[in-house]
N, C-alpha and C positions, 0 to 999 in steps of 0.2 A: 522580610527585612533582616539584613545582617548588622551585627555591632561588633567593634573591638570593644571591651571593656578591661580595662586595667585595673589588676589591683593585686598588693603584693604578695596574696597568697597561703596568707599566717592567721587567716581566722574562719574559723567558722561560719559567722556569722553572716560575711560577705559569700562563701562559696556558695551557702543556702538561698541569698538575693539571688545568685547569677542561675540556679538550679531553678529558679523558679521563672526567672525572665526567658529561662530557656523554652519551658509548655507555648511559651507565643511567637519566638522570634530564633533565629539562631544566633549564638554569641561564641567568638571567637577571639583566642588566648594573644592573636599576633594580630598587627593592622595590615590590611593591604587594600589595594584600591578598588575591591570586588566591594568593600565594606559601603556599608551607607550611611553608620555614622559613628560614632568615635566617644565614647565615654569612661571618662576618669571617677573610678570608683572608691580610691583612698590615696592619701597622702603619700609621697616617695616620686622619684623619677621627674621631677617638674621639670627641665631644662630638656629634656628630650622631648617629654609631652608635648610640651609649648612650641616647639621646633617643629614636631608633626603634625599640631594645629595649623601651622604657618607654612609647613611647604604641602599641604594639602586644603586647600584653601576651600575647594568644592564639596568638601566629606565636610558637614557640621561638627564639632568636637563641642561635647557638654562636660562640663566639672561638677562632681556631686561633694560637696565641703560638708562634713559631719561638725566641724567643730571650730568657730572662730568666734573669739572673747576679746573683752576688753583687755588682758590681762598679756593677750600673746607675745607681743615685740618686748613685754620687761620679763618675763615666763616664759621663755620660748618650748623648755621641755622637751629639748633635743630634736626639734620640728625646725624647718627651714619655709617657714612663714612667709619670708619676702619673697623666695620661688615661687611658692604657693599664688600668693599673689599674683604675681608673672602668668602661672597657666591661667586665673582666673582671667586674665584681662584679656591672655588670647583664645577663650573659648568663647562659640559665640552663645552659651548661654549657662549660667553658675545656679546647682538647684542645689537645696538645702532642707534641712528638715522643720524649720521654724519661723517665724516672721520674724524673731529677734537675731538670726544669723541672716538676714536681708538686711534689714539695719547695721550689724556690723561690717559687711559686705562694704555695702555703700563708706560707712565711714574711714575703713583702713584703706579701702584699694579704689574707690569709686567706681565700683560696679550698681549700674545702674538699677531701680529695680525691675524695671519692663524686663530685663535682661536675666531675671531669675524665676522662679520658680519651685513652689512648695513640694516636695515630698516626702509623708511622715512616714518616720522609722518603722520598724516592727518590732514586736514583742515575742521572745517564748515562751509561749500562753501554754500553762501547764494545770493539771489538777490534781492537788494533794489534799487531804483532810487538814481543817483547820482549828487550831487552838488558838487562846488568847494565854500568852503566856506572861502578858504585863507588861511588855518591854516595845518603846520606841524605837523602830526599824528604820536608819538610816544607810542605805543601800549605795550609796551613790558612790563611787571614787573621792580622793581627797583630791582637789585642784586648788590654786590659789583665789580663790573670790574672794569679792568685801565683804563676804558673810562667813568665813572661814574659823574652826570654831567655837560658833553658834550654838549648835547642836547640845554637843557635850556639855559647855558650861551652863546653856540653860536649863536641861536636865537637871546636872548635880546641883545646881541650885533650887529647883524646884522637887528636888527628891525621888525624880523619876529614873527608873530603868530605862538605858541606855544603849542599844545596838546599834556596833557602827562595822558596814565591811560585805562588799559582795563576792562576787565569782573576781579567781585574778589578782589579786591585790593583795599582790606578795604574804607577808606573814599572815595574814590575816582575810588570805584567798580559801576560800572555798568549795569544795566539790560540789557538782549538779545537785547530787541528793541533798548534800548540808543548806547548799542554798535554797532549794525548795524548801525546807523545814524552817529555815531562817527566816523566811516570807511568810510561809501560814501560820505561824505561831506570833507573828506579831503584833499588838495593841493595833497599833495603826504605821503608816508609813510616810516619812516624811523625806521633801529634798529641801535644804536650808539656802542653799546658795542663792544670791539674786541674780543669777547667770548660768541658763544649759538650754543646750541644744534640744532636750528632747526631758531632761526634769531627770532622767534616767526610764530607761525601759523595764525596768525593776516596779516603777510606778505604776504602770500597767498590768505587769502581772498581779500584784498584788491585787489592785483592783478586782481583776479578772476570778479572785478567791473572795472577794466581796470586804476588802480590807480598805477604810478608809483611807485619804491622801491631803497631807497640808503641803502647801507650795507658797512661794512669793507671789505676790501680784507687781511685779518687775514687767515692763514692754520687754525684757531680754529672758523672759522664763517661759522655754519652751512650753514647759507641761502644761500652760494656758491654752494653748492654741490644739494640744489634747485632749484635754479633760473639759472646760469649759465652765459648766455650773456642775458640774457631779464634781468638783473639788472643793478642799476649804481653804483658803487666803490667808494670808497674814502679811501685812503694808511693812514694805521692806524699813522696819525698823526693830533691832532687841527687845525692846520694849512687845510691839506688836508680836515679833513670834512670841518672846516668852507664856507672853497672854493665849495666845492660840493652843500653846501647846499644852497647855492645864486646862483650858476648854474640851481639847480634841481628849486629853487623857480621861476626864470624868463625864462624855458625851453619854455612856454607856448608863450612866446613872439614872438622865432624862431624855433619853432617846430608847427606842426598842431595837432589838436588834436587825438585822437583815433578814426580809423572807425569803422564801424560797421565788416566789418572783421578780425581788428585786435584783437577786443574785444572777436570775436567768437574764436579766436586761445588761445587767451588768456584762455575761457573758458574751451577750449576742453583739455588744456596743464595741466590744474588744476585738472579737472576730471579723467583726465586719470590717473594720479600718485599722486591725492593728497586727493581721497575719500575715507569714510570710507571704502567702499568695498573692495579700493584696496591692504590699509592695513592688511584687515583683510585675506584676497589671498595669500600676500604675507608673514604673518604669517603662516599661513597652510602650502604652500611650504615649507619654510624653514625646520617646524617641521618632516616635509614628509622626505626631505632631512637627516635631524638629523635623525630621528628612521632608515633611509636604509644604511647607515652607520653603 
């Protein structure tokens, strides 16, 4: 099977998907009509997409949407959303990393859900020595959510140490190594927002070191449809996280620590559905699936 897959080129993260989608299939940088099918792998370029969608009517074209929120059309963040849109509606199938980006699918663009298709991110599943150095680990980018924040104030209100800031994020961006350190040294790790695609992939590594995880119980919070019951909840209200997060802080008190086999399941749980390998598998099927159709 051959694919075009587009994408703009400027991250990592994506050339590692296409490195990996390569062991199965062959994927190439330009589309032409040897291809069998056609996949948009990040934002940019819509109005050409959409035009190659539509003068190639027999080649399937698939859109993979990392990120679409309640918040886009008043927040655009320099993103052309309503294109986005546009190639959505003329691919004939939009895959995503979460059931709460199928929901917003539906609601901004009316893409149907028959018409999508789950596949979850990956993580850079690393291993460093871990400490607890006291401090709540909020890893996540700042975007606009109605939980916006959250984090901080309920900390200093609560008297707890505060970490907030991943890889990237300008002043307050991080090197690979800093960020490693920044993950194993933390209490536990938390994403406050009632809205993400994937909770942050930050939550998974962390895991991955045997580091607990608070999340929303939001229909629009990814990291539900990752983690499942190995996470801990808090009902999207102030009130509830604050409570949460003085539970999760003094768990340590009445709870024992991680052993060595829970650590290992923890490991295995991450590997299995959360490496680059298996994304890049699970992309291949997919596209297998689309062309036999």
């Amino acid at each position: 099977m051959k694919a075009f897959v587009y994408h703009t080129g400027h991250t990592g993260y994506v050339h590692r998907i296409i490195e990996s989608m390569q062991k199965h299939m062959e994927v190439v940088g330009l589309p032409d009509q040897d291809c069998d099918v056609f996949l948009s792998l990040q934002m940019g370029n819509h109005q050409n997409l959409a035009a190659l969608a539509n003068a190639a009517p027999s080649i399937p074209f698939v859109t993979y949407v990392w990120d679409c929120y309640e918040w886009i059309f008043e927040h655009g963040r320099g993103y052309d959303w309503q294109g986005y849109g546009d190639l959505c509606k003329a691919s004939k199938e939009v895959w995503v990393p979460s059931s709460g980006q199928v929901k917003r699918l539906s609601q901004h663009w009316s893409i149907p859900e028959e018409k999508t298709a789950i596949i979850k991110a990956y993580a850079n599943l690393f291993d460093y020595e871990t400490t607890d150095k006291g401090y709540v680990c909020d890893p996540l980018r700042t975007i606009p959510d109605r939980h916006n924040g959250w984090a901080q104030k309920a900390c200093e209100e609560l008297g707890i140490p505060y970490n907030h800031g991943g890889r990237g994020q300008g002043s307050i961006g991080k090197t690979w190594d800093e960020y490693k350190e920044f993950i194993a040294g933390a209490k536990f790790l938390i994403c406050p927002w009632y809205e993400a695609s994937t909770g942050g992939m930050s939550l998974i590594e962390g895991y991955n070191l045997g580091k607990d995880v608070l999340i929303c119980d939001s229909p629009y919070m990814g990291a539900k449809d990752y983690f499942g019951d190995r996470a801990y909840y808090f009902d999207p209200t102030y009130e509830s996280f604050k409570k949460e997060l003085l539970v999760m802080y003094h768990k340590d008190s009445i709870s024992p620590p991680i052993d060595q086999k829970s650590l290992a399941d923890r490991k295995q749980f991450c590997e299995d559905n959360f490496s680059v390998e298996t994304i890049g598998y699970n992309l291949f099927k997919e596209l297998e699936r689309v062309v036999s159709n």
